[in-house]
Backbone as numpy.savetxt, mean C-alpha at the origin, in Angstrom:
# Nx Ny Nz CAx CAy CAz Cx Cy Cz
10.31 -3.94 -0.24 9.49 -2.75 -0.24 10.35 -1.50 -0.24
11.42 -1.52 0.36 12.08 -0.56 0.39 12.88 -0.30 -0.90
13.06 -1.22 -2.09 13.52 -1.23 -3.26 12.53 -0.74 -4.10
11.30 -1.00 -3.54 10.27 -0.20 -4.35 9.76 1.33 -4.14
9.82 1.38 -2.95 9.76 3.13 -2.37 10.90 3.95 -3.18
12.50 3.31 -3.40 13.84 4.27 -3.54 13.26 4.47 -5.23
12.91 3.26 -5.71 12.24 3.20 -7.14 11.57 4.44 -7.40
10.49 4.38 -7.09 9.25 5.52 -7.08 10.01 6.63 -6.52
10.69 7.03 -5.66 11.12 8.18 -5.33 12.28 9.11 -6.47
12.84 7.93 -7.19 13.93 8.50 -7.85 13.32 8.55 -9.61
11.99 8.66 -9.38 11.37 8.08 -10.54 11.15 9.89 -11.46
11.47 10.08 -12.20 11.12 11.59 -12.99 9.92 12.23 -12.40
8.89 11.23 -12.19 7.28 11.62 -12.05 6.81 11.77 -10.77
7.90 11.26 -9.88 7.44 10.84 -8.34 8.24 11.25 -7.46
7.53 11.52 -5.98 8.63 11.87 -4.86 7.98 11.24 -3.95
8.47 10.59 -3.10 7.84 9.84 -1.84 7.86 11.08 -0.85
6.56 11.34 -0.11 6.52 12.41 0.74 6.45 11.80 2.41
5.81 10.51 2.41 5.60 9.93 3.56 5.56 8.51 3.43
6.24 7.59 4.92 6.02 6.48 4.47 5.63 5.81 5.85
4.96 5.04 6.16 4.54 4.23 7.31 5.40 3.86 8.17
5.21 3.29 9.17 6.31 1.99 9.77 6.22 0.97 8.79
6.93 0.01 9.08 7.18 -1.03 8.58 6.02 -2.02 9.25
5.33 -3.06 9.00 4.36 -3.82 9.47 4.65 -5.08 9.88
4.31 -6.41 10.16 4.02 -7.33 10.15 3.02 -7.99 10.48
2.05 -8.61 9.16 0.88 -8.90 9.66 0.36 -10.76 9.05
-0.38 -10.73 9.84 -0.58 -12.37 9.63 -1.49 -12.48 7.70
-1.37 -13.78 7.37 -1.72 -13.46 5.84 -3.05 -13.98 6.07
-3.85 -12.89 4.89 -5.41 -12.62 4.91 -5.82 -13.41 3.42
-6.83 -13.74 3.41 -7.64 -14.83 2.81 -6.86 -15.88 2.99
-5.66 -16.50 2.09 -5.28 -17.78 2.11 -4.24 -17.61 3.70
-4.89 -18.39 4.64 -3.88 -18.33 5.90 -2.93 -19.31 6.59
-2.73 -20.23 5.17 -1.93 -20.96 5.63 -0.14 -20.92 4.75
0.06 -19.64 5.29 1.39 -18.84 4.33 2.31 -18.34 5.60
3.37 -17.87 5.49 3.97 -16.99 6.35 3.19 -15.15 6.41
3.73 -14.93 7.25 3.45 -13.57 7.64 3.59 -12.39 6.32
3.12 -11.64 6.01 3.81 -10.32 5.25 3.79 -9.06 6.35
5.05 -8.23 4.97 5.14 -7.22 5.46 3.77 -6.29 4.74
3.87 -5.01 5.34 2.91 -4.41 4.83 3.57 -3.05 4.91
3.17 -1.96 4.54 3.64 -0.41 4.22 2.67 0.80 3.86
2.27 1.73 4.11 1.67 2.93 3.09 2.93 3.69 2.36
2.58 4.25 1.71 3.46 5.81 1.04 2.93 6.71 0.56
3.15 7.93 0.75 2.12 9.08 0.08 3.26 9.58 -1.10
2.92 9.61 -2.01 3.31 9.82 -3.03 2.48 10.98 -3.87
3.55 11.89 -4.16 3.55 12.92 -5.19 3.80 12.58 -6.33
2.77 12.66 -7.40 3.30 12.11 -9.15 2.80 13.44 -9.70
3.23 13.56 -10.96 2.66 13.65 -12.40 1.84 13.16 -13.06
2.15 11.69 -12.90 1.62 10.50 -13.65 -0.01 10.34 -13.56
-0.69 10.37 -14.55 -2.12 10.10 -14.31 -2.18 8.51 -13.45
-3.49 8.32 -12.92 -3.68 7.19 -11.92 -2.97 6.08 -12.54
-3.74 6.22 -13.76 -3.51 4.49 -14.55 -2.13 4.19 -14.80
-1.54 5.24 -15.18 0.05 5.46 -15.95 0.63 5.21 -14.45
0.57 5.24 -12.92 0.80 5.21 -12.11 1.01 4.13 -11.72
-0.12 3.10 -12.15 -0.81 1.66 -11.58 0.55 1.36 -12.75
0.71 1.52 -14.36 1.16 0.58 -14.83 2.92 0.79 -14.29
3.61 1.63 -13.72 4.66 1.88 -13.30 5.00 1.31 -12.19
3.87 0.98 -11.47 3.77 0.19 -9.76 3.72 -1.49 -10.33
3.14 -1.54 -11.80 3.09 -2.93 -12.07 4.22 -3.44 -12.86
5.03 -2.03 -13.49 6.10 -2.52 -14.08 6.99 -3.09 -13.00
7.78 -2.00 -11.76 8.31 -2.44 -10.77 8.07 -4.23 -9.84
6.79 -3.97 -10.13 6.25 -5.71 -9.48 6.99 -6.87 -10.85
7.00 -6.39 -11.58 7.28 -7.23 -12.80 9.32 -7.25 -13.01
9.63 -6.04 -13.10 11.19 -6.03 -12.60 11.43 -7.29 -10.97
10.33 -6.92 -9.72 11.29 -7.92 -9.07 10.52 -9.62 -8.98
10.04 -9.56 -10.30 10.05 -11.39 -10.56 8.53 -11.33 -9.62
7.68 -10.41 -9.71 6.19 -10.89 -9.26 5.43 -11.87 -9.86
4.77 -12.97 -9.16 4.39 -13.73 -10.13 3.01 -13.99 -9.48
1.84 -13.90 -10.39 0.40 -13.82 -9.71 -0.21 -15.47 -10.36
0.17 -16.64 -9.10 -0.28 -17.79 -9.55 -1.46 -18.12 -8.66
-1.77 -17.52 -7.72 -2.41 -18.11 -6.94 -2.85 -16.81 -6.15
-4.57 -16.59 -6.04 -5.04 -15.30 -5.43 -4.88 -15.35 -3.63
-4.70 -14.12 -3.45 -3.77 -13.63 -2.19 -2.72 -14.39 -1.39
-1.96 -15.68 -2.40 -1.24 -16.19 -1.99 0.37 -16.24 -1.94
1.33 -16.51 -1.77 3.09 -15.50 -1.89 3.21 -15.21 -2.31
3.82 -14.04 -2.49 4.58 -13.17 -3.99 5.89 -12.38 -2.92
6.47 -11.60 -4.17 7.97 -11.34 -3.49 7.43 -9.65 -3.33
6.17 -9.44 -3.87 5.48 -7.72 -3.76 4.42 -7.44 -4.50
3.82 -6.86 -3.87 2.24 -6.49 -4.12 2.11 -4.78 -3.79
1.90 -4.03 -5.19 1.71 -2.60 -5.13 0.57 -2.35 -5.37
0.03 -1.40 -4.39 -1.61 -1.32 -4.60 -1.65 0.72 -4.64
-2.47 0.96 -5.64 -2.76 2.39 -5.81 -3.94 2.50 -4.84
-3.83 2.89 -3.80 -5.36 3.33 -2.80 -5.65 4.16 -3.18
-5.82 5.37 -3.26 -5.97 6.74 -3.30 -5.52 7.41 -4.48
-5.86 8.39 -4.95 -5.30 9.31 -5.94 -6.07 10.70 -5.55
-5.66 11.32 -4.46 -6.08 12.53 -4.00 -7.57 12.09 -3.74
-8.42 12.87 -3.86 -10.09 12.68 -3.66 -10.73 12.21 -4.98
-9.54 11.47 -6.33 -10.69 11.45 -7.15 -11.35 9.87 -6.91
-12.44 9.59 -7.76 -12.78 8.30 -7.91 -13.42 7.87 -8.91
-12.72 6.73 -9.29 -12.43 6.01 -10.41 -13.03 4.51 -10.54
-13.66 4.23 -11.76 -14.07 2.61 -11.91 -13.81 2.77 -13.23
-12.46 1.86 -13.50 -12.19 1.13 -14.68 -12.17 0.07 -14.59
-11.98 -0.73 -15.86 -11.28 -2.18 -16.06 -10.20 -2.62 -15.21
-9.26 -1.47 -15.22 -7.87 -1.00 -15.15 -7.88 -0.78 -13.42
-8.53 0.40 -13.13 -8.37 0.65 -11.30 -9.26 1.17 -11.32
-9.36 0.87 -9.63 -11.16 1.22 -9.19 -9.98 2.19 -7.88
-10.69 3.23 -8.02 -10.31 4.05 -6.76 -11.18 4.91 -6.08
-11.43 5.00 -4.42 -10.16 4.47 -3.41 -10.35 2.55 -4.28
-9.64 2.35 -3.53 -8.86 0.64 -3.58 -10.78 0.23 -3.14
-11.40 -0.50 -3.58 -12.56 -1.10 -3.03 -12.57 -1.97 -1.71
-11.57 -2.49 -1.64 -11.44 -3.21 -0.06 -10.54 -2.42 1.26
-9.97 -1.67 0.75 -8.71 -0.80 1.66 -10.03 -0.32 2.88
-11.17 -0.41 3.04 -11.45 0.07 4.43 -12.14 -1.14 5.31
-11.98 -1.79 4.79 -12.11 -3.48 5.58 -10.39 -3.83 5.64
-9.59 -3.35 5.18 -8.64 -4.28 5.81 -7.23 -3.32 6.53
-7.12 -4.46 8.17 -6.30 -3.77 8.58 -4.94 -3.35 8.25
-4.55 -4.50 7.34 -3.24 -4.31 7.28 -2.67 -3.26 6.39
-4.03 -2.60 5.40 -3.79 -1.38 4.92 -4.02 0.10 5.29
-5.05 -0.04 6.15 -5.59 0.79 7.25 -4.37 1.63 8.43
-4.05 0.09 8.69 -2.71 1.01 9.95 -1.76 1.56 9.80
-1.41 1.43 8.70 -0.10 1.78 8.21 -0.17 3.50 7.59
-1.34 3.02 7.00 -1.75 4.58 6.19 -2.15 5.84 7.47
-3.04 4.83 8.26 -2.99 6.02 9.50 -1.71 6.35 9.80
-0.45 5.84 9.64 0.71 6.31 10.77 0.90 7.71 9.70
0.61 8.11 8.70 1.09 9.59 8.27 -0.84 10.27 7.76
-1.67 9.21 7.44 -3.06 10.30 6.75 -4.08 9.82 7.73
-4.00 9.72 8.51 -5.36 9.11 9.70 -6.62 10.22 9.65
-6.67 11.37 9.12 -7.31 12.42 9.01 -8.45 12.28 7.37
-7.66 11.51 6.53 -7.53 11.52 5.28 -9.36 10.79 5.06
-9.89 11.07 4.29 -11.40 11.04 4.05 -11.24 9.74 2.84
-11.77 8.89 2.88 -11.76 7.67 2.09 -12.92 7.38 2.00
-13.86 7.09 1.28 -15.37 6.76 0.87 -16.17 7.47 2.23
-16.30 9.11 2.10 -16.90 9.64 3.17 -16.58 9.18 4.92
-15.80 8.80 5.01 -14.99 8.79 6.52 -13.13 8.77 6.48
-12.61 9.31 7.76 -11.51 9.19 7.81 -10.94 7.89 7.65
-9.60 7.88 7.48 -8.71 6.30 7.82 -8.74 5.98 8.96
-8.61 6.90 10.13 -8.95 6.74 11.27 -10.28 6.23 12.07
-11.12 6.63 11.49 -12.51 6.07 11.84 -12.44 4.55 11.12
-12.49 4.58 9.80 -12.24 3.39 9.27 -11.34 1.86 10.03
-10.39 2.20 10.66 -9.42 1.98 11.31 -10.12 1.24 12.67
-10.92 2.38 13.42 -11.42 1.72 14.51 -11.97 0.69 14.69
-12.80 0.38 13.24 -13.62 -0.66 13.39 -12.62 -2.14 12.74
-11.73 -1.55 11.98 -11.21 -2.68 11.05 -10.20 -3.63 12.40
-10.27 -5.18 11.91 -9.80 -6.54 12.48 -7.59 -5.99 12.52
-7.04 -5.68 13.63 -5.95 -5.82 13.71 -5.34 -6.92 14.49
-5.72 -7.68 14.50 -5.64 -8.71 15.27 -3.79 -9.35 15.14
-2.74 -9.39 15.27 -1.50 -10.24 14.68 -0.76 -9.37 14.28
-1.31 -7.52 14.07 -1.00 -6.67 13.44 0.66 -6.22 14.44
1.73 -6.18 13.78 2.42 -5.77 14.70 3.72 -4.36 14.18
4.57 -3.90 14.72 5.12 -2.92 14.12 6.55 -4.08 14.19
7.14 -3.87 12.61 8.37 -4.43 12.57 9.53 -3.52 12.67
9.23 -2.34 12.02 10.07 -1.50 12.23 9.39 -0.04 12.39
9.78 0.17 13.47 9.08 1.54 14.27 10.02 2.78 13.40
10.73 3.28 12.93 12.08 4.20 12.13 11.16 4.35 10.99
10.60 5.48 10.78 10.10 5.42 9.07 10.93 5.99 8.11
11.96 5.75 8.70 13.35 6.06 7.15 13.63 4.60 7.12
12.61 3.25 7.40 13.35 2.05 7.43 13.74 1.87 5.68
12.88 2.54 4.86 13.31 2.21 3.29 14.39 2.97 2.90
15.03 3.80 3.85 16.26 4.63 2.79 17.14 4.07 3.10
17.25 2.94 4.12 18.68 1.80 4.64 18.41 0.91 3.15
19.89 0.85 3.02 20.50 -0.27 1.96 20.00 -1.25 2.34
């Protein structure tokens, strides 16, 4: 993840403005996997949403992502939540993210810098209260953990 943040940050179109703690959370739908990590980032682009999504999917594709099996291992999973207040239903991306306020492990992370932030008419924070953190833990408390080599 942190190869993917320095990515996007050094990217012509992009500046990473904020980034979460680092997470560790137990794995959701298929649960018989190891743990993942999890992350937010607030990101400043240029890039229209989609042109965004396909740059987050090129990067998944540079580090050998391979989608064989639904919510089951991969080496990274980039998800576009947000794109300021707009909202979007394509083929392509549905924005906000359609599940990001049912799940914790995207929820907590995003609160540690936008907990204020309005997502389908409520905050992340409200959202948050109600959502399952159950296993949810902080792996790395330092949110410069992505600018370490």
């Amino acid at each position: 993840m942190a190869s993917v943040l320095r990515r996007l940050d050094a990217d012509a179109h992009c500046r990473v403005l904020a980034v979460s703690r680092l997470y560790s959370t137990p794995p959701w739908g298929k649960t018989d996997q190891a743990d993942f990590f999890n992350a937010c980032a607030g990101i400043e682009t240029t890039l229209l949403p989609e042109r965004l999504l396909d740059l987050c999917l090129d990067i998944e594709r540079e580090m050998k992502r391979v989608r064989d099996e639904r919510w089951g291992p991969r080496t990274i999973d980039i998800d576009v939540l947000t794109y300021g207040t707009l909202e979007m239903h394509s083929q392509k991306l549905e924005l906000p993210h359609p599940r990001m306020t049912v799940r914790g492990f995207v929820l907590m992370p995003l609160a540690d810098f936008a907990a204020e932030m309005i997502v389908s008419g409520r905050s992340v924070g409200a959202w948050l209260a109600e959502a399952d953190t159950t296993g949810i833990v902080v792996a790395e408390a330092d949110r410069d953990w992505w600018r370490r080599s």
